[in-house]
C-alpha positions in Angstrom: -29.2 -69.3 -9.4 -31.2 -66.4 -8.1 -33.7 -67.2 -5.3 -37.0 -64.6 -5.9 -39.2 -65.6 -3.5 -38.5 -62.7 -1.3 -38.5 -60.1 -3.6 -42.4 -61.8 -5.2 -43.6 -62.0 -1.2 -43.4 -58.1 -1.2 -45.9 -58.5 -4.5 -46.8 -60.7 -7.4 -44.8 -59.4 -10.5 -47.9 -59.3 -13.5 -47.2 -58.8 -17.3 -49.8 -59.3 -20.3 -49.6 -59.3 -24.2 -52.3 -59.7 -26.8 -53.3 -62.7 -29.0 -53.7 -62.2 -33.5 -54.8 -63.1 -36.1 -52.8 -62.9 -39.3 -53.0 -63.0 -43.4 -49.5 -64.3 -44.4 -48.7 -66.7 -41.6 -46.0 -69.3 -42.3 -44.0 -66.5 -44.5 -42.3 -65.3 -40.9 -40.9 -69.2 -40.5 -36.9 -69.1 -41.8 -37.2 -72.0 -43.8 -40.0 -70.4 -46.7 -38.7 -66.7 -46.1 -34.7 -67.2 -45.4 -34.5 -68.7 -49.2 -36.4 -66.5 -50.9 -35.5 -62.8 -49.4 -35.5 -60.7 -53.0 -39.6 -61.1 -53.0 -39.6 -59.7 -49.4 -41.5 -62.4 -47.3 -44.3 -60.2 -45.5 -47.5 -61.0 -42.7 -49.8 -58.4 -41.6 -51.3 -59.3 -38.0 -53.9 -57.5 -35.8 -53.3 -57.5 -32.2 -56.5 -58.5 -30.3 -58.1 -57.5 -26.8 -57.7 -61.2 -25.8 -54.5 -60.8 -23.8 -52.7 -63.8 -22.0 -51.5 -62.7 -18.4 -48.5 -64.1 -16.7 -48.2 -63.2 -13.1 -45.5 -64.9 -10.3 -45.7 -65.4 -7.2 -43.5 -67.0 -3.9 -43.1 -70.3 -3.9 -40.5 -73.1 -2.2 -36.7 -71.8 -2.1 -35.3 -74.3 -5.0 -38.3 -75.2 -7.1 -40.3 -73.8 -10.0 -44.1 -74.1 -9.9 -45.9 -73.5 -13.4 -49.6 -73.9 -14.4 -51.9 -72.4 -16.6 -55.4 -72.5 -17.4 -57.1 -75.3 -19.6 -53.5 -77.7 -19.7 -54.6 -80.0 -16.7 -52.6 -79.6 -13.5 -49.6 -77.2 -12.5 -46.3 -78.7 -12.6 -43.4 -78.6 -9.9 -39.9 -79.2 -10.6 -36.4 -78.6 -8.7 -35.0 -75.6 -9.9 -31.7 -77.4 -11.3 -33.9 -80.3 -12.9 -36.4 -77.9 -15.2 -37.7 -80.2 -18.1 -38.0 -78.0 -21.0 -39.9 -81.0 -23.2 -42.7 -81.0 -20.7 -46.7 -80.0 -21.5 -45.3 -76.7 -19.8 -41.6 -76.9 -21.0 -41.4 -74.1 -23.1 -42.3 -71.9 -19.4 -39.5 -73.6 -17.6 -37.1 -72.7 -20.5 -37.8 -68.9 -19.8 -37.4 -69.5 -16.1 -34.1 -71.6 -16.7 -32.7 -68.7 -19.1 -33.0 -66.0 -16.2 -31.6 -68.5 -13.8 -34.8 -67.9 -11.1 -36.0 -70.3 -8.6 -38.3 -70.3 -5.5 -41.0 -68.8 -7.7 -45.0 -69.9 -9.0 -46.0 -69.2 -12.6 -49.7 -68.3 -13.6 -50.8 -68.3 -17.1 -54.3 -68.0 -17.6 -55.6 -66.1 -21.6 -59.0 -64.9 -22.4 -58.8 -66.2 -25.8 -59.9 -70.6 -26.0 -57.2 -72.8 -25.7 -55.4 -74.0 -28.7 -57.4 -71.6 -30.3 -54.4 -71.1 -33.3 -54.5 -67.5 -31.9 -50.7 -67.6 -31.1 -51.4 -68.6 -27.3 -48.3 -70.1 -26.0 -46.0 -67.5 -28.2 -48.0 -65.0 -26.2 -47.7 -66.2 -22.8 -44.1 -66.7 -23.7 -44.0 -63.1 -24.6 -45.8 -62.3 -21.1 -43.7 -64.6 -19.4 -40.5 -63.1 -20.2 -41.2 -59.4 -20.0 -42.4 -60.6 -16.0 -39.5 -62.5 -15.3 -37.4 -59.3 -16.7 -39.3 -57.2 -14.5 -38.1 -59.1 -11.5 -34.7 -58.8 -13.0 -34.8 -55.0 -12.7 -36.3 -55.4 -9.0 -33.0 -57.4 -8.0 -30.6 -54.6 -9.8 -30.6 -56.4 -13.0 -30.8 -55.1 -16.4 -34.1 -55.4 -18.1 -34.9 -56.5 -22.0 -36.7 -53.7 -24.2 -39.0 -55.2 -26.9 -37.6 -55.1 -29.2 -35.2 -58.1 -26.7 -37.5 -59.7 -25.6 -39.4 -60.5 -29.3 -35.4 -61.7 -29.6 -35.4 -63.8 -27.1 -39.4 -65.0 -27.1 -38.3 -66.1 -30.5 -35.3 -68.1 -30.5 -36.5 -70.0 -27.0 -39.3 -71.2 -29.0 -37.5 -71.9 -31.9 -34.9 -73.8 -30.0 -36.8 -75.8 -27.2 -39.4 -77.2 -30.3 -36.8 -78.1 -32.5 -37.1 -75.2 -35.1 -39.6 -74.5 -37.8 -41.3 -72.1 -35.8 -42.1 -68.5 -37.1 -42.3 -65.1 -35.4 -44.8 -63.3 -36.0 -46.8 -64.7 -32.5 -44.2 -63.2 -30.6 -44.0 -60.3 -32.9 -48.3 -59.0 -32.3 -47.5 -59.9 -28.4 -44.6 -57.7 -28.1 -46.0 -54.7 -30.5 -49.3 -54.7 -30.3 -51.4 -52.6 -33.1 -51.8 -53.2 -37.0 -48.4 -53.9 -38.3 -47.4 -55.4 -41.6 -43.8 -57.5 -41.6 -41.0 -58.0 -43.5 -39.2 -61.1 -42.8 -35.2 -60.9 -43.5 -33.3 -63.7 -41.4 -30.6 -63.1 -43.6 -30.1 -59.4 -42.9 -27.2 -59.7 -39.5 -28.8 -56.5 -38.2 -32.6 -57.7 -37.7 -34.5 -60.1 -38.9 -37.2 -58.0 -39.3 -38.7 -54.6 -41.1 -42.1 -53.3 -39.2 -44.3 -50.8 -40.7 -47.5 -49.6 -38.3 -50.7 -49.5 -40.8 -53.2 -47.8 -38.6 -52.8 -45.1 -35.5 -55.2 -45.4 -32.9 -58.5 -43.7 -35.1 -57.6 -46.7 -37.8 -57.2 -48.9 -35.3 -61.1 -48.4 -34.0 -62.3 -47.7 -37.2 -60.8 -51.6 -38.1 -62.5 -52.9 -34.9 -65.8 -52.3 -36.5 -65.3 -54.0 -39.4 -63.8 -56.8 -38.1 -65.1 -60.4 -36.4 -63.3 -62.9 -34.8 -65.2 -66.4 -33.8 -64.2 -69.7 -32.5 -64.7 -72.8 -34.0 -65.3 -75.1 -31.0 -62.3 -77.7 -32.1 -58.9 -76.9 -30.9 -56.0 -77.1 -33.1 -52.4 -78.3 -33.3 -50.1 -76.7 -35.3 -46.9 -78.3 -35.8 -48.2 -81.4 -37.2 -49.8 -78.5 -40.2 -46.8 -76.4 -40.3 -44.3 -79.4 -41.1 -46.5 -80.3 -43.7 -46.5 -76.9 -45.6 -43.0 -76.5 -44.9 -42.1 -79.9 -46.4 -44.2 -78.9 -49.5 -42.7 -75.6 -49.9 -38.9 -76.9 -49.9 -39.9 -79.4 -52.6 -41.1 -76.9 -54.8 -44.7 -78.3 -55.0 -46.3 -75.2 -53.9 -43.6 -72.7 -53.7 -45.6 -70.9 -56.9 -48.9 -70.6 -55.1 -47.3 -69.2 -51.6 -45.4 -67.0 -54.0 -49.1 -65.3 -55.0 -49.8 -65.2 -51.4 -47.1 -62.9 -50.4 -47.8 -60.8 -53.2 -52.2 -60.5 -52.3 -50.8 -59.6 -48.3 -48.9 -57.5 -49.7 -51.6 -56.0 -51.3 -53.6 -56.7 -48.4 -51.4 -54.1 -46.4 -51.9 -51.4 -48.6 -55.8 -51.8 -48.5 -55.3 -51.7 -44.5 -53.3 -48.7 -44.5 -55.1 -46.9 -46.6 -58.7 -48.0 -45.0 -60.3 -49.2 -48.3 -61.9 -52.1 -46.3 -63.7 -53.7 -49.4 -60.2 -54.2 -50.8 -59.0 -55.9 -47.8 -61.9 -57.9 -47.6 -61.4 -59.3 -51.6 -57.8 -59.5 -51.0 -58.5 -62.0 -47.7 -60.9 -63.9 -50.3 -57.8 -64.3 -53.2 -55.4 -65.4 -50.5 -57.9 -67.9 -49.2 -58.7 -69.4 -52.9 -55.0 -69.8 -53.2 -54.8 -71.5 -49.5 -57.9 -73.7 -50.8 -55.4 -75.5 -53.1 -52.0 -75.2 -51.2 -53.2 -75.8 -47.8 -56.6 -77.6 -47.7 -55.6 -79.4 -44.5 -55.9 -75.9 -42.9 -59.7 -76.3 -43.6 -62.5 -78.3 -41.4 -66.2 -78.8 -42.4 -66.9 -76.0 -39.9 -64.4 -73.3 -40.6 -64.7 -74.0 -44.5 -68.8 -73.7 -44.3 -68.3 -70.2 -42.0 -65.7 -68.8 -44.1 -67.7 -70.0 -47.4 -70.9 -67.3 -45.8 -68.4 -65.1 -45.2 -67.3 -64.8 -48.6 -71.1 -65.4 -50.1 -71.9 -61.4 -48.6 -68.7 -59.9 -49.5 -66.6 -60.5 -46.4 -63.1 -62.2 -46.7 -62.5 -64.5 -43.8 -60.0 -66.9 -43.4 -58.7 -69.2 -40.6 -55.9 -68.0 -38.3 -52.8 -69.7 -37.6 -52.5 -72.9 -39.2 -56.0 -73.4 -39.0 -57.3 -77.3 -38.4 -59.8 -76.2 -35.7 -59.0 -72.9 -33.6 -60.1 -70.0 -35.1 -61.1 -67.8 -38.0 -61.2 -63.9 -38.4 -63.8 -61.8 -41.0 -63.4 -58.2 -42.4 -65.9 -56.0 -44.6 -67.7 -53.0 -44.6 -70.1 -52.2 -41.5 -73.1 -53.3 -43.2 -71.3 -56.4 -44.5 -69.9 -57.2 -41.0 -73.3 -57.5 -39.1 -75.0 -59.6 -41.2 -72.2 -61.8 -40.9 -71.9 -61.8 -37.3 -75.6 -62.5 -36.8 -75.4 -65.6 -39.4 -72.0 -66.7 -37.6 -73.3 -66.9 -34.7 -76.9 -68.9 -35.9 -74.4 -71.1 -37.2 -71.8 -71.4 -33.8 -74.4 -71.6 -31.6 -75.5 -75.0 -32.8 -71.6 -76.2 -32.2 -70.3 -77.2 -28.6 -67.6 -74.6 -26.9 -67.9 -72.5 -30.3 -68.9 -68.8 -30.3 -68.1 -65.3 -31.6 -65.0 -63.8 -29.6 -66.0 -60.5 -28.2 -62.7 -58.4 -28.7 -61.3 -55.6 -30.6 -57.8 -54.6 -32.2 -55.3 -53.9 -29.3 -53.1 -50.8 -29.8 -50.5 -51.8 -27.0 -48.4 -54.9 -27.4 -46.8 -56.4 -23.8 -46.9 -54.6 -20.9 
């Protein structure tokens, strides 16, 4: 094992990577897109300007000290004792896989906690690409992006017992607009990425788009095991089948900036999730996105919705009417409000 403490005394090593939302989501997890590969599983996700930061710092020779903001106190464990099924587990893992000790993790993101904005697969994401910087400091080799969306991946995969998709770790790393092709299959990448909008899009977008919070957290895996078990019996396989088609679809509108399209695309992928995934729906969320749809916005939750959050897109005019009835409506809801960001052209740095 490597002690760092020295090396972080000199200075704290800091890294960052930006939070999503996403039309698609649960196409990028192996067991819906692995089977069916001729239809081309696809998610688009936006990058936001909520970013999760990961810094390190010294701390004991032999132990690991991790906390991060809004999951209750840090956590401090011998270096050759790292749980990896703790609150913070998933942290240790990435600290165990470089072989560090003697160092002090801080994670701390702008967006809400268990917000269904792909927090911890971002703070993975920030995680690693610190931890590789200090690998470089001590003479190492580091991990390009394209390596560490590798490994942010499969140390999530493998520490939560699979079923676990990629695009999280695929906004952190990238950043930007980007619209995915999923191919586990294919031995040379798992993955086709196509950038929708240079920088110009990417502001023009911002405009158009609103992202709130709904003032309930969320938990995903309970969701996600759910739809996954649904899929593999065929129950709903025909109606996430239309879904990948409309993102598809969805894409194009992005890239070519037609933002009423995208909007009605977002509002024929959420009819369809309305009858395939209506757990992913609370009053709340299901009243907002309802409004949304009601003055030609599509909305839709992000993630696997239950709580969290929820995302809007339509035409400038469209857009700030909705943002001034969202946020009559949030403001009546504890811990809920509209998220002030914008789309995030760099992924981790």
């Amino acid at each position: 094992m490597i002690l760092v403490k020295d090396f972080l005394s000199k200075q704290p090593v800091v890294a960052s990577a930006p939070c999503r939302v996403d039309s698609g989501g649960t196409w990028d997890i192996k067991a819906l897109a692995l089977p069916l590969e001729t239809i081309h599983p696809t998610t688009v996700n936006i990058a936001l300007t909520l970013r999760t930061v990961a810094s390190l710092h010294p701390y004991e020779s032999g132990q690991v000290k991790i906390s991060s903001i809004g999951f209750g106190d840090p956590e401090v464990f011998p270096a050759e004792r790292l749980p990896f099924d703790s609150r913070l587990g998933l942290f240790f893992a990435a600290v165990s896989f470089f072989g560090f000790h003697g160092l002090e993790v801080r994670i701390d993101s702008q967006s809400p906690v268990r917000s269904a904005l792909g927090g911890s697969s971002t703070a993975l994401v920030a995680l690693i690409r610190a931890l590789s910087t200090v690998a470089v400091g001590l003479g190492g080799k580091g991990l390009s992006k394209r390596e560490i969306l590798h490994l942010g991946y499969h140390l999530e995969d493998g520490v939560s017992g699979g079923n676990c998709g990629i695009q999280d770790q695929a906004a952190a790393v990238y950043g930007g607009v980007q619209q995915w092709e999923w191919q586990y299959g294919n031995r040379s990448g798992v993955y086709r990425r196509r950038t929708l909008l240079d920088r110009e899009g990417q502001k023009a977008l911002s405009r158009r788009l609103l992202v709130a919070y709904s003032g309930r957290r969320h938990t995903a895996s309970r969701i996600n095991r759910q739809w996954i078990k649904d899929f593999l019996s065929g129950r709903t396989r025909a109606g996430w089948l239309t879904v990948n088609e409309t993102v598809r679809r969805f894409g194009r509108a992005i890239e070519a900036r037609d933002w009423n399209r995208a909007a009605a695309l977002i509002r024929e992928e959420m009819a369809i999730r309305r009858e395939i995934t209506p757990e992913a729906l609370t009053p709340v969320t299901g009243e907002l996105i309802e409004t949304a749809e009601n003055v030609g916005c599509g909305a839709r939750f992000t993630g696997a919705g239950a709580g969290g959050s929820l995302w809007a897109i339509g035409d400038l005019d469209r857009i700030d009417l909705l943002k001034s009835l969202w946020e009559t409506r949030l403001a009546k809801i504890k811990g809920a409000a509209i998220l002030d960001c914008t789309v995030d052209a760099a992924g981790v740095k």
